[in-house]
C-alpha positions in Angstrom: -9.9 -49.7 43.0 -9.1 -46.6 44.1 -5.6 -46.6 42.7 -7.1 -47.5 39.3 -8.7 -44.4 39.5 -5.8 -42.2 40.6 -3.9 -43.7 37.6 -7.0 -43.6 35.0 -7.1 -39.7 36.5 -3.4 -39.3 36.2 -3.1 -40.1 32.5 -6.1 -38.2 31.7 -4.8 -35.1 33.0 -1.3 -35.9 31.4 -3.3 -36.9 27.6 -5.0 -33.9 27.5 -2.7 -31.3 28.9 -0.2 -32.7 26.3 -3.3 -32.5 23.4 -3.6 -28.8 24.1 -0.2 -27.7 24.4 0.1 -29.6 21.1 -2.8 -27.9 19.5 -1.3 -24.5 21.3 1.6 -25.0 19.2 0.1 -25.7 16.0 -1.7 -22.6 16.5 1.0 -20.5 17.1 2.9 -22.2 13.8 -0.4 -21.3 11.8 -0.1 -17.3 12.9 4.0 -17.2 12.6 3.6 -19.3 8.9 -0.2 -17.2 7.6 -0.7 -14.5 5.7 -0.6 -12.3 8.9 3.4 -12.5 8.3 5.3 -11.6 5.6 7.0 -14.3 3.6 9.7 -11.8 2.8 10.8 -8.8 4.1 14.0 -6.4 1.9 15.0 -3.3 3.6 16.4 0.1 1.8 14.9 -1.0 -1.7 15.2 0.9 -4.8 13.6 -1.5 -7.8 13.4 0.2 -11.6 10.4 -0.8 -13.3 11.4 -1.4 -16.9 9.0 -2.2 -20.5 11.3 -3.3 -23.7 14.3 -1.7 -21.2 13.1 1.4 -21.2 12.4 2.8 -17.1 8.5 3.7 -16.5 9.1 4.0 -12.7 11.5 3.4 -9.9 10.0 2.8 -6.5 11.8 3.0 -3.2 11.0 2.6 0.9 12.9 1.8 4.0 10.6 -1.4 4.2 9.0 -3.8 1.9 6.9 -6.8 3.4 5.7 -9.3 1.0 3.2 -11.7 2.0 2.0 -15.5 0.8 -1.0 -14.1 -1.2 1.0 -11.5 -3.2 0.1 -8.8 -0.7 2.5 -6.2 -0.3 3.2 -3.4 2.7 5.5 -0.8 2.7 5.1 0.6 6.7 7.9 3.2 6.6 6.9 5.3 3.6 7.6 4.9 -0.2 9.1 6.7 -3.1 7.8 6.6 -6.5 9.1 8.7 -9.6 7.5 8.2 -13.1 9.4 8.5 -15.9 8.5 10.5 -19.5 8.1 7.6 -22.2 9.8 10.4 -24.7 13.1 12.0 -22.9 13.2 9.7 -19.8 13.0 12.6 -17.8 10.6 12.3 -14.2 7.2 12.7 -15.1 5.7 12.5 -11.7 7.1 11.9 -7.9 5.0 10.0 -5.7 5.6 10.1 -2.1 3.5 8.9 1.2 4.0 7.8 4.8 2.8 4.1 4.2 1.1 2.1 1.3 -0.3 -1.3 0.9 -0.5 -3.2 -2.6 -3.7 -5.8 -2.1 -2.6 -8.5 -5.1 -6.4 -9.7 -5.6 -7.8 -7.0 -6.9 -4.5 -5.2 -7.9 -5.3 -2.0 -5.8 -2.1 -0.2 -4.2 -3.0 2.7 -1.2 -0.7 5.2 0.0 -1.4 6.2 3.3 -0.2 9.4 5.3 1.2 13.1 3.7 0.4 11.7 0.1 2.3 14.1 -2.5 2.5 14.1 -6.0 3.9 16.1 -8.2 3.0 16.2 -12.0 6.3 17.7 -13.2 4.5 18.1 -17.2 1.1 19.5 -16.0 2.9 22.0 -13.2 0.2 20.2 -10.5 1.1 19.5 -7.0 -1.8 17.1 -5.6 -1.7 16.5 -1.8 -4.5 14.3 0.3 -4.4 12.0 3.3 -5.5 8.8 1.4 -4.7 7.8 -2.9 -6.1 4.3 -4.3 -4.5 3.2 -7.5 -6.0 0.6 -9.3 -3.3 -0.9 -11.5 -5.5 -3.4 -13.7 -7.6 -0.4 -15.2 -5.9 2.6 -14.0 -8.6 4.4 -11.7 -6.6 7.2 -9.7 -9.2 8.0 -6.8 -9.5 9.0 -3.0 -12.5 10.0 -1.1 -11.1 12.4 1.5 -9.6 15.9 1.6 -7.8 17.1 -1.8 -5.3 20.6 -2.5 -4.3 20.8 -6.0 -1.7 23.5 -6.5 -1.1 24.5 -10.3 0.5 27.7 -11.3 -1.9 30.9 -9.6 -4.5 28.7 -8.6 -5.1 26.4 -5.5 -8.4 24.2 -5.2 -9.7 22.6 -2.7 -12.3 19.9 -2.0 -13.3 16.4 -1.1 -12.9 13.7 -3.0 -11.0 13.2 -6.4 -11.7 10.7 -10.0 -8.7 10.4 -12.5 -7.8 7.7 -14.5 -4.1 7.1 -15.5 -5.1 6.5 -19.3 -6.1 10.0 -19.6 -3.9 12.2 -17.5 -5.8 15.7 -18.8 -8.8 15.0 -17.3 -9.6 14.9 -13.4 -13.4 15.5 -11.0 -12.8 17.0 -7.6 -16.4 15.7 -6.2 -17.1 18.1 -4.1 -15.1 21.8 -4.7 -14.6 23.8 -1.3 -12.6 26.5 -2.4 -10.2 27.9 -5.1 -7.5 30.8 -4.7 -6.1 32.8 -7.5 -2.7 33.8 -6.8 -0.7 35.9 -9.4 
């Protein structure tokens, strides 16, 4: 009787160690294959964006991470020029210390030293933090902005732009401006 039991104990031990080194493992393959991971990763990238063969913008980073659900991340800065529709000159130069593209709600965020420089207005925009909404073109951040245009310097908290209408921008809350000459 009692070496029915040792055995019955035995193979109990031996069932359900193996069960959760089995589940342990499917766990780990879950974290390695989710969305946690990329699905791709290209390094030193320079891709030209282009509509009827004509360049609108050529983006470049050390590091692009693509995930399963379209997600992208770019953890070791990214380059972004804009090019004139008319002479195909730069129109604008993007760059940043990090950015994320979130694919569900088509939202790209550059992270870290933003700067970008609006070669047609003269405008140098610099902030911590600059959402992009690519669907409807909403240009916006909520934290510290300095715009730099020629003789004048403003800053404040908190910008609105849209890409559709490059004239017109809101600094929500205006903290200072300097005239230079």
């Amino acid at each position: 009787m009692i070496k029915k039991i040792l055995i019955l104990a035995i193979v109990s031990v031996t069932l359900f160690s193996c069960g959760s080194k089995t589940r342990t493992k499917r766990e780990a393959r879950e974290i390695v294959m989710g969305t946690e991971t990329p699905d791709f990763t290209a390094f030193n990238i320079e891709t030209v964006h282009t509509e009827d063969a004509i360049p609108k913008n050529r983006l470049k980073a050390k590091v692009q991470m693509r995930y399963k659900n379209g997600n992208e991340r770019y953890p070791e800065g990214i380059d972004i020029v804009t090019f004139d529709e008319e002479d195909l000159s730069e129109a604008s130069h993007l760059v940043a210390d990090s950015a994320i593209y979130t694919a569900d709600s088509t939202l790209y965020t550059v992270y870290g030293n933003v700067v970008l420089d609006d070669y047609k207005k003269g405008q140098k925009l610099e902030t911590d933090t600059l959402h992009f909404n690519k669907e409807n073109g909403d240009i916006y951040t909520d934290d510290r902005v300095r715009i730099a245009k020629e003789g004048e310097i403003v800053t404040g908290r908190g910008m609105r732009a849209n890409q559709n209408n490059p004239d017109e921008y809101e600094l929500l809350d205006i903290e200072g401006t300097v005239y230079s000459d």
